[in-house]
Residue, then its C-alpha position, 0 to 999 in steps of 0.5 A: x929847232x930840236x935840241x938834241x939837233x942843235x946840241x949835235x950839230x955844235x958838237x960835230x962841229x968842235x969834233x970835227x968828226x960824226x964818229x967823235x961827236x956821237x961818242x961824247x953824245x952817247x948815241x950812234x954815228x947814224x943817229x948823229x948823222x940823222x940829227x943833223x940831217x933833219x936839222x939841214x932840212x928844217x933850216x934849208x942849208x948845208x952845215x958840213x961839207x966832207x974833208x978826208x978826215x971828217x967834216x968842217x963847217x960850210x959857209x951856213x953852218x959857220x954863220x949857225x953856229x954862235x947861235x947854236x951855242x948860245x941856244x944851248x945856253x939859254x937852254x941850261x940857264x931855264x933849266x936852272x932857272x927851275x931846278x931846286x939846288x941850281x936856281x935861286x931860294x924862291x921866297x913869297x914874302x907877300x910885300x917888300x914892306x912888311x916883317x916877311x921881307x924884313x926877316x928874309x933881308x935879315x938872313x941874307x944879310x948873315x949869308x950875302x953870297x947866297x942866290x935869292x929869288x925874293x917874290x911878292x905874291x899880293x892878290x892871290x888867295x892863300x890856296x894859289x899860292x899853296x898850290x904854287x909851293x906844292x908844285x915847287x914854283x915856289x920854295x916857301x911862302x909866308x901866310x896866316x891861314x885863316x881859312x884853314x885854322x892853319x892846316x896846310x894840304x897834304x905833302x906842304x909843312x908850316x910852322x907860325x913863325x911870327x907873331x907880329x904886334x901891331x902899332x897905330x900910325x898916325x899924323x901929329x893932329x891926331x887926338x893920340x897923337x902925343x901918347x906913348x901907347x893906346x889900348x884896344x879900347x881906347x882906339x874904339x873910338x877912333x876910325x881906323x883907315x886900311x883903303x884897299x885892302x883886297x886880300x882874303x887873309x888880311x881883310x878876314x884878320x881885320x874884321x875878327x879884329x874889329x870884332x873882338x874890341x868894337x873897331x872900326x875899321x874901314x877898308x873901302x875904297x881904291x888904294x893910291x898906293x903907301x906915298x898918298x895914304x901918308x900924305x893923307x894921314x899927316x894932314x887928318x886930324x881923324x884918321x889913323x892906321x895899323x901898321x906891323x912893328x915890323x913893317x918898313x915905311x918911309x915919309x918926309x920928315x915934315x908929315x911927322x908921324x907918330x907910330x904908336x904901340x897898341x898894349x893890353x892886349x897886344x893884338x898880333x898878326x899871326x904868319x906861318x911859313x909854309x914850304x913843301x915837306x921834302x924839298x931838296x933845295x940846300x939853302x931851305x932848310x938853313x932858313x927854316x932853321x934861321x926862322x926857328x931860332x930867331x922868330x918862331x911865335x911862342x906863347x906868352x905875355x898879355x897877347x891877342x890873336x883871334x880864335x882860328x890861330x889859338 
């Protein structure tokens, strides 16, 4: 059904009258009566039936008309669903687990009446979902860019964000497992165990990793998700994995792991928000300046980041 019919007709019927409805509408009685006309067509029922001062509904189109109206509900609520300043911020986070997820919780926790539309965007390359931001699906999202030594297509912004540390996670059989921190170095004698770790960004981070200090790192593999990898470590006497100081992740308390900070240097994953230059959404530019004020990645300390981010 047309809109436009449907929005007529359910204005006529609290009207009373084509003249009235068509007034409030903004068209012409004709045009108004051909709206519902070609709508009694379409259906094969006569909505109104003629009374002195106008119109009331028949029998079809009172049965019509809560339907009508909650069509054109439904209508306002997708509108809205899509509308920068009426729907929900809409924020790629990449994985409820890790810092992304963590600093956007973190700003809606200072403003919890605001609407949030929070969405994990695993799997995609970092140029699906720039595409995503430019088209305005999506109103920031949170990514390395590796391939693109962090240049972002024409009309997108970014700026790094966060620079996050990294820990080694560990069972408590594990050589390290009693250290306080590990170096790079002292960690190139050690498997390090990432199964399925699919995605351009990460997987590309990871090797540049493995290359700088002699690491390595296994990414092989299919992945059984988080639950069955840290059953896997709490019980292994070899194997062991990174995780971001930022990252959320939770195990019994018998597995006993050890997370461990890796120092001298610090390798850090590198994150950059990236949003569209010009959204109008209200609430964008209260977290861009939320993500400046309390995470923005500046320099300093005995840090590494691989070339590309430099």
């Amino acid at each position: 059904m047309e809109l436009d019919a449907v929005r007529t007709f359910v204005a006529v019927a609290e009207a009373g009258q084509f003249q009235a409805a068509a007034d409030e509408l903004g068209i012409t009685q004709q045009a108004a009566s051909k709206r519902v006309a070609s709508l009694e067509r379409q259906l094969g029922a006569r909505l109104f039936a003629r009374v002195a001062r106008g119109v009331r509904l028949s029998v079809d189109g009172q049965a019509l008309l809560p339907h009508a109206r909650e069509l054109l509900r439904a209508a306002e609520r997708a509108v809205a669903a899509v509308t920068p300043g009426r729907r929900a911020l809409r924020i790629d986070v990449v994985n409820r687990r890790i810092t992304p997820a963590n600093v956007l919780y973190a700003f809606y926790r200072q403003r919890p009446g605001i609407e949030l539309d929070v969405v994990t965007l695993t799997g995609l390359d970092s140029a699906a979902v720039l595409a995503e931001v430019g088209a305005g699906a999506l109103d920031a999202t949170f990514r390395s860019l590796r391939d693109s030594a962090g240049a972002v297509p024409r009309g997108l912004a970014a700026a790094r964000v966060i620079d996050e540390r990294h820990e080694v996670l560990v069972g408590p059989r594990h050589p390290l497992a009693d250290a306080s921190e590990v170096t790079p170095a002292e960690l190139a004698g050690h498997p390090l165990w990432m199964p399925g770790l699919t995605e351009v960004e990460p997987r590309g981070y990871y090797a540049d990793l493995a290359e700088a200090f002699g690491l390595t790192i296994d990414t092989l593999g299919p992945s059984f998700g988080v639950e069955a990898m840290l059953a896997e470590l709490a019980g292994s006497d070899r194997l062991a994995t990174f995780v971001g100081d930022g990252s959320r992740y939770l195990w019994p308390e018998s597995y006993d792991l050890r997370r461990i900070p890796v120092v001298d240097p610090v390798p850090v994953y590198p994150l950059s928000v990236i949003w569209r230059a010009g959204n109008p959404h209200p609430l964008l530019a209260g977290f861009l300046e939320y993500l400046d004020a309390r995470y923005r990645a500046r320099p300093g300390g005995d840090v590494w980041v691989p070339g590309w981010a430099r």
